[in-house]
N, C-alpha and C positions, 0 to 999 in steps of 0.2 A: 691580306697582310694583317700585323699584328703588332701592337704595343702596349708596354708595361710598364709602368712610374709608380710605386711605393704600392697602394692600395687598389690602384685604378689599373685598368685593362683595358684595350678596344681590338678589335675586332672589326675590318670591312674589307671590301674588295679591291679599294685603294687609299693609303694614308699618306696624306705629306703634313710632314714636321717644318715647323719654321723658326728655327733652334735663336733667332735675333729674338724676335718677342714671344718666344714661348708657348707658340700656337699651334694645334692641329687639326688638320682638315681631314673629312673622311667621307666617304659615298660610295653608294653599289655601284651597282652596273647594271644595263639595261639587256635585255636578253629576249629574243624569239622562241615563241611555244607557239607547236601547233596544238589547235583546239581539238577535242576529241568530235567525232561525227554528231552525236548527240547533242550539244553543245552549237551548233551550224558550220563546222569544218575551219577550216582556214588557218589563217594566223594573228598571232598578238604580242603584244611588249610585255615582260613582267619585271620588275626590280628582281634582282639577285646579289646574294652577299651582301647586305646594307648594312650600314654601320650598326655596332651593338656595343656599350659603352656599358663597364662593368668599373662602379666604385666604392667598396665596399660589399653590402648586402645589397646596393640598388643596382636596378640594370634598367637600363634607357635604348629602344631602338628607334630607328629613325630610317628617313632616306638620305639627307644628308646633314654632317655635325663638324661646330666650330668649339674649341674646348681649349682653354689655357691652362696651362698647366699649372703657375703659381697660383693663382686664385682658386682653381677649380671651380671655375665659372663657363657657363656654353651656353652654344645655342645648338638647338635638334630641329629640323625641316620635316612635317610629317613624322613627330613622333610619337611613341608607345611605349608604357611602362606601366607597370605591376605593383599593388600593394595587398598584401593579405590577400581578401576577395575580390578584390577592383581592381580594374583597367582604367588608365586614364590617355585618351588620343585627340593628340592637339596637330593646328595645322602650325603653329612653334611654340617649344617649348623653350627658355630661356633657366637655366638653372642660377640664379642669384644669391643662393647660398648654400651651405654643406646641406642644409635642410629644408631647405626654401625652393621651388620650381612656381613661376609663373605658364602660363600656358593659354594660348590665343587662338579659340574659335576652336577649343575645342569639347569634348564631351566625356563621362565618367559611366561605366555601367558594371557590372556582375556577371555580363554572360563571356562567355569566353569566345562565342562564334566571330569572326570574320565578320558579315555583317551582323551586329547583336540584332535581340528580338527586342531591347530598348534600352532606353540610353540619356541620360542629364547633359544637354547641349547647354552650352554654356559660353556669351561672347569672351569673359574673364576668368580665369580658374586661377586660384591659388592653392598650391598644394602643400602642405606641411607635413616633411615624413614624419611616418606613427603617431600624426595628431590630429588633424583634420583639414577636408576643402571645402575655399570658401569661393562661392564660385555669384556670378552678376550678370543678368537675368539668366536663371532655368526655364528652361522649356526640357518638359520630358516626352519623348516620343517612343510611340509605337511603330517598329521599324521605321520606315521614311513619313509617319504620319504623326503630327504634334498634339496633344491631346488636352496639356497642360502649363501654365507658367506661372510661376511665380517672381517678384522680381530679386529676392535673395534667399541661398541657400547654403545651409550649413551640414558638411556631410561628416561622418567619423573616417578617420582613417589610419587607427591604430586599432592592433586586437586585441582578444581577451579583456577581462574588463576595467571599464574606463567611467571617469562623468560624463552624464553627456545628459541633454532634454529625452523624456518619454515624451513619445508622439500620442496625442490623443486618438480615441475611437469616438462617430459619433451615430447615434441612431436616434430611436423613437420605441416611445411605448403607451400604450393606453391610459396606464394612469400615471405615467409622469411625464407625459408628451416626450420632444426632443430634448436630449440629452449628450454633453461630451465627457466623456469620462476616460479616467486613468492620466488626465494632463497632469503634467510632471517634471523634477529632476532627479535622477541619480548621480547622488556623490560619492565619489571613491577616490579620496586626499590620499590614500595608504594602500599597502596591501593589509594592513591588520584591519580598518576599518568601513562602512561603507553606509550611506544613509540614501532610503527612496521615496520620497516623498511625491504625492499624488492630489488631484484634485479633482473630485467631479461637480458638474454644475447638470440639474434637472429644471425644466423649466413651469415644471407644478410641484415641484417639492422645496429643493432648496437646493443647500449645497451639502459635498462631503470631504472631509480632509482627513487621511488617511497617512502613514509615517510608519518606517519601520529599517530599524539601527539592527544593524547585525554587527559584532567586532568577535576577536578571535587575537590568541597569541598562544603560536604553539607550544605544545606540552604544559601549558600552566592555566589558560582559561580560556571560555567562549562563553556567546551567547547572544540574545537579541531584545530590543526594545519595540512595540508597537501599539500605536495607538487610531484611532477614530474622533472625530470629534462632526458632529453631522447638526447642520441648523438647517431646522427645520420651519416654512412660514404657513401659517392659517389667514384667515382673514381678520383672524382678532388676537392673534399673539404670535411669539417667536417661541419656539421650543428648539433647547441646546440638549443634544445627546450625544454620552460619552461613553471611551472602553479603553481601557491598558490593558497590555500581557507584558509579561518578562518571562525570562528565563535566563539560567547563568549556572555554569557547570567550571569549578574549578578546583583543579589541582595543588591541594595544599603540599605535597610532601607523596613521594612513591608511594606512601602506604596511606594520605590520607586525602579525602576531598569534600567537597562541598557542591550543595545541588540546588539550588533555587529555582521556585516559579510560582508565577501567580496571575490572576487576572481580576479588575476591577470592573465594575458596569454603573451607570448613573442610575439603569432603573432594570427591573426586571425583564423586561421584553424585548430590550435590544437586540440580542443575538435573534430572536423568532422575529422581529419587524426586520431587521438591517443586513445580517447578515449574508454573503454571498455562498458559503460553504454550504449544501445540503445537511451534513451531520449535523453543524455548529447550530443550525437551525432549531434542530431537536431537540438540543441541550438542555438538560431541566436543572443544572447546577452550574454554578463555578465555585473553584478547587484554589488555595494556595496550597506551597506547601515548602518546607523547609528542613533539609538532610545533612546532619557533619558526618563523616562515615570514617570511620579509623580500624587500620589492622596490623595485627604488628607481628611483622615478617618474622619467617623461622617457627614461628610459634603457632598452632591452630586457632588464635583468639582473635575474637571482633568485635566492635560494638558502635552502635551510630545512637544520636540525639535528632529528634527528628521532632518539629512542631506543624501543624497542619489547619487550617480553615475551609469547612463544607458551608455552602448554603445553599436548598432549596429554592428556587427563583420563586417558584408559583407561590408556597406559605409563607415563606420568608425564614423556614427552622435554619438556625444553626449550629454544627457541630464543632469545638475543637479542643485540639487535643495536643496542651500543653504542662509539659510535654510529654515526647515517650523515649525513653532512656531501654536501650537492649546491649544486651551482652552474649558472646556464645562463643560454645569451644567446639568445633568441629570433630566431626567421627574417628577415631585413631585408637586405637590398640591400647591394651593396659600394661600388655608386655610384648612391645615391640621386637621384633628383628633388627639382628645388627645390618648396616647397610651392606654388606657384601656376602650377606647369606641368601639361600637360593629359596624365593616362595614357595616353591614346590615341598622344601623341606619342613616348613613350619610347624610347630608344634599344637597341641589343641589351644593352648591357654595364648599363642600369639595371635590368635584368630576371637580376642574377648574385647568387643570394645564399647566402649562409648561415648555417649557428645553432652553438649548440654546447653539449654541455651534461660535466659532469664532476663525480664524487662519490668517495668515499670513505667507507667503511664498516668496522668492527672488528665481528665476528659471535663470541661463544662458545654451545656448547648441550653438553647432554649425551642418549648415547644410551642407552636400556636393553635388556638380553637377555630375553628371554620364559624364566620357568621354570616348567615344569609338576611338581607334586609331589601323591604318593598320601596322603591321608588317612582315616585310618580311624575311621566314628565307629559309638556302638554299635547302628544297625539299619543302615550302608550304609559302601559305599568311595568313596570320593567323587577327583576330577581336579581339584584347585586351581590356577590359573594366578595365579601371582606375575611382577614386574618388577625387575630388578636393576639398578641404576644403574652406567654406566660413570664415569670422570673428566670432570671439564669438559675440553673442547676451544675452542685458539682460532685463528682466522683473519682475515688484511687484507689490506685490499684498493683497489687505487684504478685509475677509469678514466675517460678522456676519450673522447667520441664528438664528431667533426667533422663537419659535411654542409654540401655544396657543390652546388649547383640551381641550374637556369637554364629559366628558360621564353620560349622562342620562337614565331614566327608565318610560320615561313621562306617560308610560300606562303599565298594569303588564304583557304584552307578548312582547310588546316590546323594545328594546337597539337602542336610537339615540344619537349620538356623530358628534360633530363640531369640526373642525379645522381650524386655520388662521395659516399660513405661512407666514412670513416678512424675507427679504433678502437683506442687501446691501452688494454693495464690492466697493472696493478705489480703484482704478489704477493711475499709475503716469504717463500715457499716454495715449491718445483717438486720435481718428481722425476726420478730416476734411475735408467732400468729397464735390468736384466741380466739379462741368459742362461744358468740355471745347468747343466752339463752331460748333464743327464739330461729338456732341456728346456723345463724350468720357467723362468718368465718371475719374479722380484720387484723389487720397487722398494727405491732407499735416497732418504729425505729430504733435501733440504740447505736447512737455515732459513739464506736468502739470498736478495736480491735477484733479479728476474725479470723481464722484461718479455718482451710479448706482444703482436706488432703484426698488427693483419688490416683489410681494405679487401675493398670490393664497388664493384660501377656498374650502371648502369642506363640504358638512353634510354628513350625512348616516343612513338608519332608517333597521334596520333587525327584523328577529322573527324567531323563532323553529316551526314548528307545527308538532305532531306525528299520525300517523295512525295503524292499527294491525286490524291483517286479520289471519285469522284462515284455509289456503288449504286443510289441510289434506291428503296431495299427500309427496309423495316420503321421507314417514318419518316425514316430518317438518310439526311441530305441529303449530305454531307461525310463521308470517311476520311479520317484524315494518318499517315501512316506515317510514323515519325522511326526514322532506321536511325545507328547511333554505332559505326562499327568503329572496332578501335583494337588497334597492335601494340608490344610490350615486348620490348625486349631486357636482359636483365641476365647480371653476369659474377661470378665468382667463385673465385677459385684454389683448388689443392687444396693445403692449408695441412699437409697429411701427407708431402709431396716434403722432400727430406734439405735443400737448399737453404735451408729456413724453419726449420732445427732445432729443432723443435716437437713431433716426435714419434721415437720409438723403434722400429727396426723388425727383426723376427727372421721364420725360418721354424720353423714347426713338424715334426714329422715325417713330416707329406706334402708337403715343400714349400711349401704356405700360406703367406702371409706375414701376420704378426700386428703390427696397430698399437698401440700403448701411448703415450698423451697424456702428456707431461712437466705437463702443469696441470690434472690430472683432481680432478673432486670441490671445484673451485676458486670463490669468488665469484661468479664468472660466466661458469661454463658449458665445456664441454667446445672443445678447438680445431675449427672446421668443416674437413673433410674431404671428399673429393670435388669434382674441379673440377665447375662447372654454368657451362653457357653455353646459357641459355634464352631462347624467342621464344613469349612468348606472345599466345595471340590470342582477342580476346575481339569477340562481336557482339553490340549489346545492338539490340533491338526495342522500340520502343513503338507502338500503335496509339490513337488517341483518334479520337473521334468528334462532331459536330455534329448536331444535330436541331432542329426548330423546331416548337414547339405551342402551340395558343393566342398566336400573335402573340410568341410569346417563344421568344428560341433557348437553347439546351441545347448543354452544351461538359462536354465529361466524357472521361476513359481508361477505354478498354475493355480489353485484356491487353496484360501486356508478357513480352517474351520474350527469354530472356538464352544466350549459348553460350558457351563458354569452353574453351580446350584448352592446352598450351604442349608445345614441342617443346627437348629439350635435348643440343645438339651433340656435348657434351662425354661425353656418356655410353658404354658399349661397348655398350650394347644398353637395349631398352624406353625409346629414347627420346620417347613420345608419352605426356605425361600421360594420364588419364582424360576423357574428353570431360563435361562437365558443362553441365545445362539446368535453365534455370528457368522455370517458367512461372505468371504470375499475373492472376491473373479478376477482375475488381471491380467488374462496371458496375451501377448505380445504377438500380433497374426499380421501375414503379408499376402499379397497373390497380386500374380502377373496380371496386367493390363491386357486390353488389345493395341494395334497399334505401334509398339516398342515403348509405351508408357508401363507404371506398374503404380498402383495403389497400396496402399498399406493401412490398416487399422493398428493405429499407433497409441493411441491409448482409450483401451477398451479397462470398463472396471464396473462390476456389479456387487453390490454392498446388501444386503438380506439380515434383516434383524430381528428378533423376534423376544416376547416374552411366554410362557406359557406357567399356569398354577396347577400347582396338584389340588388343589379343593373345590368344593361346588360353591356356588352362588346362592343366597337366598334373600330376599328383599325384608327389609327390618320394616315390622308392623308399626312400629313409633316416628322414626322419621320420615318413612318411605322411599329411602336409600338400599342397594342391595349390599352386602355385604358378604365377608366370606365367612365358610363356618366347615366346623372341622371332618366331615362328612368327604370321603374323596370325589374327582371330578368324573363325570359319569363316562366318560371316555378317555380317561387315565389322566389326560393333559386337556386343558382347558387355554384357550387361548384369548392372551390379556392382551396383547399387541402386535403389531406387525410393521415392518417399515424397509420396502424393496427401493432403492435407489440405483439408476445405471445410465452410466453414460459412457461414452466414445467419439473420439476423433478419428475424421479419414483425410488422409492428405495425400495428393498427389506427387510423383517424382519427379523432378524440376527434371526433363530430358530435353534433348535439344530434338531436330525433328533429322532423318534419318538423309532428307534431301532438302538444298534450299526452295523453300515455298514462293519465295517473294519473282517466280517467273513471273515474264509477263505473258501476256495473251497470246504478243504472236509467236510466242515459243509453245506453244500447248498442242500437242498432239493432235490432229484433226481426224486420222482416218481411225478408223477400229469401233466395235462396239461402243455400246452406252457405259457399259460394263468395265470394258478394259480401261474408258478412260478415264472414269470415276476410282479404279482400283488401282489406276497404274501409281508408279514412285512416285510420278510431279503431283499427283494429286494429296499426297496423304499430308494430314497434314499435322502440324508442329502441337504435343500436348500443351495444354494451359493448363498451368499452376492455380492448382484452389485446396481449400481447406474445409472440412466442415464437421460438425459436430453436434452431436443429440445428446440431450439428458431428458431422462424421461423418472418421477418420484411418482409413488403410491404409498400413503401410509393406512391405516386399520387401528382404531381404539374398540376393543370390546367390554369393557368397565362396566359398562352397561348391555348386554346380549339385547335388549329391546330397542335399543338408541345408539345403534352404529356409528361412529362415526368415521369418514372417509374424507382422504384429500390425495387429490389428483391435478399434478400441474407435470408440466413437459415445456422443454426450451430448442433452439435451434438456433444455429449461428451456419453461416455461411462467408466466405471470403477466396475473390480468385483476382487475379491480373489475368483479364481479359486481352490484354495487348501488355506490351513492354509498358506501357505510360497512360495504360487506365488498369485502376484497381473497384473492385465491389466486392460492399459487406454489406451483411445484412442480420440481421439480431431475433427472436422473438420468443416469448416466453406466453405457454395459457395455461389456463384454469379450465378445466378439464369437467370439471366436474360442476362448473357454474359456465362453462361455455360458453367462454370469453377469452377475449386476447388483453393480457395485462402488461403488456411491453412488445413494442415492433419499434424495430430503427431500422435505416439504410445510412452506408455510408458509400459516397463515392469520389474519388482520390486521384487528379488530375496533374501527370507529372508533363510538365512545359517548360523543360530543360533548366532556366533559369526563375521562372513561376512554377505556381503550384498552384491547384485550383481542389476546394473541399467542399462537400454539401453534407450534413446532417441530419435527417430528417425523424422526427420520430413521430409518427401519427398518434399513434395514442399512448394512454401512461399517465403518469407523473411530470413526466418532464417533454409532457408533449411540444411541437413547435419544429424549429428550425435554423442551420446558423449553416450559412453560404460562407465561404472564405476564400477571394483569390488574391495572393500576394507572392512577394520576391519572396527568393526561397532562403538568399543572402543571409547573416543570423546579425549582419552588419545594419541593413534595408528592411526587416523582419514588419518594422513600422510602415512600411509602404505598401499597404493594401486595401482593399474595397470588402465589406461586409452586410451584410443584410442579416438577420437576426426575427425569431418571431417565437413566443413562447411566454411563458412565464412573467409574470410581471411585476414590479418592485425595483425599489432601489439595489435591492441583489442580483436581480435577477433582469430580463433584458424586455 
């Protein structure tokens, strides 16, 4: 039977209405199953068609229910119902408001089995849809077996996220004994905002209080707050250590924004004593920093104001740079195409373009001297290094870069494009170097106007050409061989010639002639020196290949192979760069199993690099450095470097097994050879799913032909589901060449339907140690688990 009133539904195998006061009754029916043989035969009772009460989004089942209709108030005998992840089954449940269910003698769990694997026994439960049960004494059980009680509990019972308490973790460690850490609440009044605040207490250190605001409002801002504040006790003082971060991203206007961040620290060593981040650990600075960023649509122009603060933790320098003001016009045409004219048709002069960009920057920092002093205390003498602060210093600066590009088609295979490059910059200071008569070179400052002009150019002429080769080996029907030379000329003045009054020039006492930069140590960069009129020339290689199986074709790169050199006109000698080669592996291979499994090497990829010089070696009689010199290499190419990298992954093909395995015994063949029954169907059995994976590096420095140097490391990973609900991984990386193991881990991954169970172990390394983890798998219960921990030790670390 079945009834319906506005929102509400029911459903059982008998309903009676009792239209005077409003009431409906409802209950299954009792019904005979025989039991299956395996089971002990015979027969039994089981409920059928039991009432199921549908009101709104909630459903409630029961064996049998009393429900008034004006109120929308009942009672359920032997009820069950559903929220998000939880089951909650009382022996009655009473529903006392549209939102409200009391419930007696019964219990709350996550697994969905019939009998669960555990379960929150509870003599009172109150349940509050989409907010939480509060339930009077818990006892939590493992199947029929109580393990735990508490005499009051507070569970969530709405999803997605919400306030509620962080359940602590607690452990032990060497040097800060027992410890509970991460006690907490998170607050989330809003969906724009949300605050999590946490507490650890160690019982040889102190304590730590930790905080951190996240808020957000779409399309206009976001961002977060966090801070540390950690008190620390000795036996003769209290020491207070402190940290903020921010950050804040907001949208002023479509075309403009704003970017904030920063972080503060009370002392330099925070992040390397406190923190729990590996990286942050390492950290040898903290950064603000501050971006207005504006562009204004339609047009190619932009320009941000941006102010910045460095500090070095260890000396304490720092840099900033207030502010720096840029501007730029993006790359575009000088005689554009109208918009409905076809690119193909363009003319030479719509193919001329250029950008430009210019900024300006005011930079102060301060530098410090390192002081080392002796301290004596009374069992040792000890090497103190201290930092001394110089004055602030300050510098400005401004420079425009102009570029000027054209790309042509002068012939129908080939693409030649030019570029000119123009650069000036302002400084309000330059120097003034003399010669004093006993040879020494000093400068005099003059805070004054300066300007500094330099320009470069550049052409470039390339082509594609294709080749195809038909081997008819190993399957591959088709080679294409795609070859791309391509030759650069660029230009350069030597910006040190008297002409460009740019630099200062003396001899020393052997004649030498000594350059001295009038803009040294400047905004941006030392004046370039040296003329260079360079042709470089590069061939790149690709090979790909075609193959057809099973009726379907296969198109894929097989290596490609890169050369590159340049030759520089201008130079008095060695003018042949290093000849440089790359070579890269990556083709895509399968092959059949045994079994009805198949394996695959899925990604395979060998990287080969190399340097090699056209000239010989000889060892300089003065520093006893080798050097090169202009003399060729005795066997044409000499080789400066080498660096082979390769690795691959093999995965298995997730197959199911060809017959079900899960026979039992007395179904198994008896008569026939060893042979036949080990080979027959019911024996074979089902592949298991793994993955694995080798990298294997070698590099070669020959800089020195007497003093090789070589490094040789290789890694391995492995991971397979061993069964549906165990998984194992396993990690490790050596040193090859010092023959040793520099990282091994296992990891193994216990799926327990509604538990999970994790072990990590990592014997040696860095991060030697171990972290056990078995808990609810629930994202609701996430905090109800058991952990053992062993490694590393500190207030970061466990």
């Amino acid at each position: 039977a079945n009834v319906s009133y506005k929102t509400m539904s029911l459903t059982a195998h008998r309903i009676e209405v009792h239209w005077d006061d409003d009431m409906l009754y409802a209950e299954g029916r009792l019904d005979t199953v025989a039991l299956d043989s395996s089971e002990g035969g015979g027969d039994t009772l089981v409920w059928k068609d039991m009432p199921r009460l549908k009101d709104g989004a909630e459903v409630v089942d029961g064996r049998e229910l009393y429900y008034h209709l004006k109120t929308r108030k009942g009672r359920i005998i032997e009820g069950n119902t559903q929220y998000d992840e939880g089951f909650c089954h009382g022996a009655t449940i009473k529903k006392v408001d549209r939102n409200v269910m009391n419930i007696r003698s019964g219990y709350y769990t996550t697994c969905d089995r019939e009998n669960p694997h555990y379960y929150f026994w509870s003599r009172d439960i109150k349940l509050i849809v989409k907010d939480r049960i509060i339930a009077r004494p818990v006892v939590l059980y493992f199947g029929p077996v109580p393990v735990m009680i508490i005499p009051y509990g507070v569970f969530p019972a709405k999803g997605g996220r919400h306030s509620g308490l962080i359940i602590p973790t607690y452990g032990e460690s060497a040097s800060q004994g027992r410890f509970l850490r991460h006690l907490g609440y998170y607050w989330a009044p809003n969906d724009y905002f949300d605050v999590k605040t946490m507490l650890d207490f160690y019982e040889k250190f102190g304590i730590q209080l930790t905080s951190d605001a996240y808020y957000v409002k779409r399309y206009r801002y976001n961002g977060n707050i966090s801070g540390s504040l950690v008190n620390k006790h000795y036996s003769d003082r209290v020491e207070n250590r402190w940290r903020v971060r921010l950050s804040h991203k907001h949208t002023l206007s479509p075309s403009a924004s704003l970017n904030l961040s920063g972080e503060y620290l009370s002392d330099a060593s925070f992040m390397r004593d406190l923190d729990e981040d590996p990286v942050d650990r390492l950290k040898q600075f903290v950064k603000s920093d501050a971006t207005l960023s504006k562009r204004w649509p339609g047009t190619p122009y932009s320009g941000s104001i941006n102010v910045n603060h460095y500090e070095v933790l260890q000396t304490g320098e720092i840099t900033q740079w207030l502010p720096q003001l840029r501007f730029s016009r993006s790359k575009l045409p000088f005689f554009p195409q109208s918009e409905d004219a076809d690119p193909e048709d363009a003319r030479w002069y719509n193919r001329l373009y250029f950008s430009y960009r210019g900024e300006t920057k005011r930079k102060r920092w301060i530098k410090t001297d390192r002081i080392t002093r002796t301290e004596i205390t009374p069992t040792d003498t000890l090497l103190v290094t201290d930092y001394s602060k110089r004055p602030w210093r300050y510098k400005s600066g401004t420079r425009h870069d102009l570029s000027l590009s054209a790309s042509q088609k002068p012939f129908s295979y080939f693409s030649l494009t030019q570029s000119i490059n123009y650069s000036e910059a302002w400084f309000d200071e330059w120097l003034e170097w003399r010669q004093n008569p006993d040879l020494t070179v000093d400068s005099v400052k003059h805070d004054e106007f300066r300007a500094r002009r330099t320009f470069n150019g550049s052409i470039s002429l390339g082509t594609t050409l294709y080749g195809l080769f038909h081997p008819g080996i190993f399957g591959i029907e088709a080679l294409r061989h795609k070859l791309d030379p391509s030759l650069s000329l660029s230009y350069s003045p030597d910006f040190s010639e008297p002409r460009w009054n740019y630099y200062d020039v003396f001899r020393d006492s052997t004649g030498r002639e000594m350059y001295f930069d009038r803009f040294k140590d400047n905004l941006y960069g030392g004046t370039p020196r040296n003329e260079r009129m360079s042709l470089g020339i590069s061939i790149g290689n690709l090979f790909q290949y075609k193959r057809v199986k099973d009726d379907k074709e296969v198109r894929g790169d097989l290596f490609d192979l890169l050369l590159s050199t340049s030759h520089n006109f201008a130079a008095d000698s060695l003018k042949w760069s290093d000849l440089r080669s790359l070579l890269k592996f990556s083709p895509r291979i399968g092959s059949e199993g045994a079994g009805g499994s198949a394996v695959t090497i899925s990604g395979l990829s060998i990287n080969l690099r190399g340097a090699h010089s056209f000239y010989d070696q000889v060892v300089d009689p003065v520093s006893g450095r080798r050097i090169q010199i202009s003399d060729p290499a005795p066997e044409i190419l000499r080789l400066v470097n080498f660096d082979l990298s390769v690795s691959f992954s093999v995965r298995s093909r997730r197959a199911k097994a060809a017959r079900d395995t899960s026979v039992t015994g007395l179904n198994l063949p008896v008569r026939g050879s060893e042979e036949e029954r080990m080979t027959g169907e019911v024996w074979r059995p089902t592949p298991i799913p793994w993955d694995a994976g080798i990298s294997f590096h070698y590099s070669e420095n020959h800089n020195n032909p007497d003093n090789i140097t070589r490094n040789t490391t290789a890694g391995f990973k492995l991971s397979t589901d061993i069964t549906p609900n165990w998984s194992v991984g396993y990690t490790t990386k050596l040193d090859l060449d010092r023959k040793r193991v520099t990282l091994a881990g296992f990891n193994i991954h216990r799926d327990m339907h509604c538990w999970e169970g994790s072990l990590s172990w990592t014997p040696v390394g860095s991060g030697k140690g171990y972290y056990l983890r078995i808990g609810i798998k629930s994202a609701q219960l996430r905090d109800v688990k058991v952990e053992k921990r062993k490694g590393r030790a500190g207030i970061g670390g466990y």
